[in-house]
C-alpha positions in Angstrom: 118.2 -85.9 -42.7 119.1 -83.8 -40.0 119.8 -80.6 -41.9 116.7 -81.0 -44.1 115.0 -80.8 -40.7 117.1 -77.9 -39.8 115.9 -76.1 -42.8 112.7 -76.8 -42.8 112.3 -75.7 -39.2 114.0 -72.8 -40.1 111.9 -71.8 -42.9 108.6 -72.5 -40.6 109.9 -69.8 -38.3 110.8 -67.4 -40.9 107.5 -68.0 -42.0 105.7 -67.4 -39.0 107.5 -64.4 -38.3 107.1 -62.3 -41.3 103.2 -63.7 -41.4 102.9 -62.2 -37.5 104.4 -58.8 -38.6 101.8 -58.3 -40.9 104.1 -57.1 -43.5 104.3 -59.8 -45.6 107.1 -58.8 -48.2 109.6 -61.3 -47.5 107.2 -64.2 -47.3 108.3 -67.1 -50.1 106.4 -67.7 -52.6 106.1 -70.8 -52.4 105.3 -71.6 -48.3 106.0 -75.2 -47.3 103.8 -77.6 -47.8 105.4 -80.7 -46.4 103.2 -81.1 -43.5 100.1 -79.6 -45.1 96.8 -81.2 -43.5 98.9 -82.6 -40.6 96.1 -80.8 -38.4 98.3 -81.0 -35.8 99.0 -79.8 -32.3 97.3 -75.8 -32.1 96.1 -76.9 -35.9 93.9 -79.7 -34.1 90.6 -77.5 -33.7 90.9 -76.4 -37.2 90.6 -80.0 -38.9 87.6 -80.6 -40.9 87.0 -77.0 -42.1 87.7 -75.4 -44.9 89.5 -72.3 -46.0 86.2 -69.9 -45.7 85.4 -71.2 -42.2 88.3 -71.2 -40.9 88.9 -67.6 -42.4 85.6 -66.4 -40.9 86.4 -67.6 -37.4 90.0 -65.9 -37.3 89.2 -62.5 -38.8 85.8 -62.1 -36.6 87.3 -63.6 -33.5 87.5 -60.7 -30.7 91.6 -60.7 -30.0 91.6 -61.2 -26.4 90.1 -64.5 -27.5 92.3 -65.5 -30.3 94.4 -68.6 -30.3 98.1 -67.6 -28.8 100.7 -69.2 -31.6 98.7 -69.3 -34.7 99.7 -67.2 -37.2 97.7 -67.3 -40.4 98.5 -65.8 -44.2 95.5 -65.3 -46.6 96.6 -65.4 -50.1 94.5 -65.5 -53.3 95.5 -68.9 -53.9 95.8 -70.4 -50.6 95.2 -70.1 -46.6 98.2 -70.6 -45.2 98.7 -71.6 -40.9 101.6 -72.2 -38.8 101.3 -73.1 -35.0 103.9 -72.0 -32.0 105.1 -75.8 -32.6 106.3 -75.4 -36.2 103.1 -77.9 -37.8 101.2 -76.2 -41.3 98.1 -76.8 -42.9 97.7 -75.4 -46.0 94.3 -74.6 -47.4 93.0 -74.2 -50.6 90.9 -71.0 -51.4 87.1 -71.3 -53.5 88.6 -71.4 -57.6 85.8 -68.7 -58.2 86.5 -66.1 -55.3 89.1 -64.1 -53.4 88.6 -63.0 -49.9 90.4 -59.5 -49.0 90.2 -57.8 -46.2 90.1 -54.2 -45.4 91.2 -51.9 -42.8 89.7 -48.3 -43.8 91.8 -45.4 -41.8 91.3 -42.0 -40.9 95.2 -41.1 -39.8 97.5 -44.4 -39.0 97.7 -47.6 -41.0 100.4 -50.3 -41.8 101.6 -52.3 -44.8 99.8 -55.6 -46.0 100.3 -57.3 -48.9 98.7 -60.8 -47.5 96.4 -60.2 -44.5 97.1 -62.0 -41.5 94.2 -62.0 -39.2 95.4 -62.7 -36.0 98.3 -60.0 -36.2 97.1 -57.2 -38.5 95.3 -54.7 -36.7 93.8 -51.6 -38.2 92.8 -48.3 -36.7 89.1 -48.0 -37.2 87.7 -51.1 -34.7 84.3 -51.4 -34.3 83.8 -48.6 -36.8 80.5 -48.2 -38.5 81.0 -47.7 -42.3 79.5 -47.8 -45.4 81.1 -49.6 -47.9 80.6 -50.2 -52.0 82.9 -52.6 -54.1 81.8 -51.9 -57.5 83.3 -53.4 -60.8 85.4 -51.2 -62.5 84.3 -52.4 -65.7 81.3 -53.3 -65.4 80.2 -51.5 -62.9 78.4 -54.5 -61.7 78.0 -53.9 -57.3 79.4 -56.5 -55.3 78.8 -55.0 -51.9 76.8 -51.9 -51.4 76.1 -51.8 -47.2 76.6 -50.5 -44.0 78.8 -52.7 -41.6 80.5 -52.6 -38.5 84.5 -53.7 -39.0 85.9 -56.4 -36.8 87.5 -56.2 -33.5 91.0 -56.3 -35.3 89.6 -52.8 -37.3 89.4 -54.8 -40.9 86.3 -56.0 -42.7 86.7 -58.6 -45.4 84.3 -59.7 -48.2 84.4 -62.6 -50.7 85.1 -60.9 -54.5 84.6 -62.9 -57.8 88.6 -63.9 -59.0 90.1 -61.9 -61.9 88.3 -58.4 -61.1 89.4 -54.9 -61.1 87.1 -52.6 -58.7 86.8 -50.1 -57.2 86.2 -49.5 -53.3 84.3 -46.9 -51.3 84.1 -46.2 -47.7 82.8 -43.8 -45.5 82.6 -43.4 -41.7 82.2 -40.2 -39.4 81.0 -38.3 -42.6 83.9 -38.7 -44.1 84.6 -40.9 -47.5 87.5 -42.4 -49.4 88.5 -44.9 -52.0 90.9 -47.1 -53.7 91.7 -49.6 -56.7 91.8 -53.2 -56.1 92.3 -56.0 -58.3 91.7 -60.0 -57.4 93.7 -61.0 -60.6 96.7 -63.9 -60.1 98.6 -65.1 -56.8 100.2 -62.0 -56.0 97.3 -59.7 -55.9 97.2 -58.2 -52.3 94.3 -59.4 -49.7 95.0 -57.1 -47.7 94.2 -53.6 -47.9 95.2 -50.6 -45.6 96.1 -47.9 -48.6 92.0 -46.6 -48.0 91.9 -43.4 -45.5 88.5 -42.0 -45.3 89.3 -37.9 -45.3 
């Protein structure tokens, strides 16, 4: 019993700290799930909601006000959270949409596969933009408005699931664009590969 603990407790931690580097490469697949809805400890406050609220609180929260400890991984499938004290909850995402976030730069940015809200930050914060997500098939317009990103320099936007489209930004003048897809569980939701130039 005790070294099922031990691994479990070291998984958690491995978890947490690939999630908090915002490079999520060498996150499992398959996240624990043990202790899922256990609502527990920093989890507490976050009980009751689902995977949209909770989403929309963390990636719109200013960071000086963001919850020290909780470390949070958006995946297609699933919102993954992990505490400072080791407790998960793992939510289910909407079967008919995707959530990805963007983080449109002009000369810095990171690599994201799944974006973590309360550790990724991008460049442009605060930035006014104009952004189009347009089907690349269809050419059906998901989003077609001006917005101002989020104090942690991303902006994020609900998609239909099993898309292809394409993404347009510009800010200062200054336009660029990139490919996305929402299709399966491994599909990024997190995107910094769009530098407006």
């Amino acid at each position: 019993m005790r070294t099922r603990s031990a691994a479990l407790t070291a998984g958690l931690i491995a978890l947490v700290l690939t999630i908090s580097g915002c490079s999520v490469a060498e996150v499992p697949a398959e996240p624990d799930t043990s202790k899922s809805q256990s609502g527990a400890s920093g989890l507490a406050e976050l009980a009751g909601l689902d995977a949209r609220e909770v989403i929309e609180q963390l990636d719109t929260t200013a960071l000086v006000e963001r919850a020290e400890g909780l470390q949070a991984s958006i995946r297609p499938d699933e919102l993954v959270l992990v505490d400072d004290s080791g407790d998960d909850l793992v939510l289910p995402m909407p079967e008919d949409e995707v959530y990805i976030a963007f983080a449109p730069y002009a000369t810095q940015t990171h690599d994201c596969t799944f974006h973590a809200p309360n550790s990724c930050v991008g460049e442009m914060q605060h930035a006014t933009i104009v952004i189009t997500i347009t089907d690349a098939a269809s050419g059906e317009v998901y989003v077609d408005e001006q917005a101002t990103t989020y104090d942690n320099g991303f902006i994020g936007y609900w998609l239909p699931r099993d898309v292809d489209a394409t993404v347009t930004v510009t800010a200062d003048g200054k336009t660029g664009s990139v490919e996305i897809t929402t299709r399966g569980t491994e599909s990024p939701t997190c995107i910094t590969t769009l530098q407006v130039a």
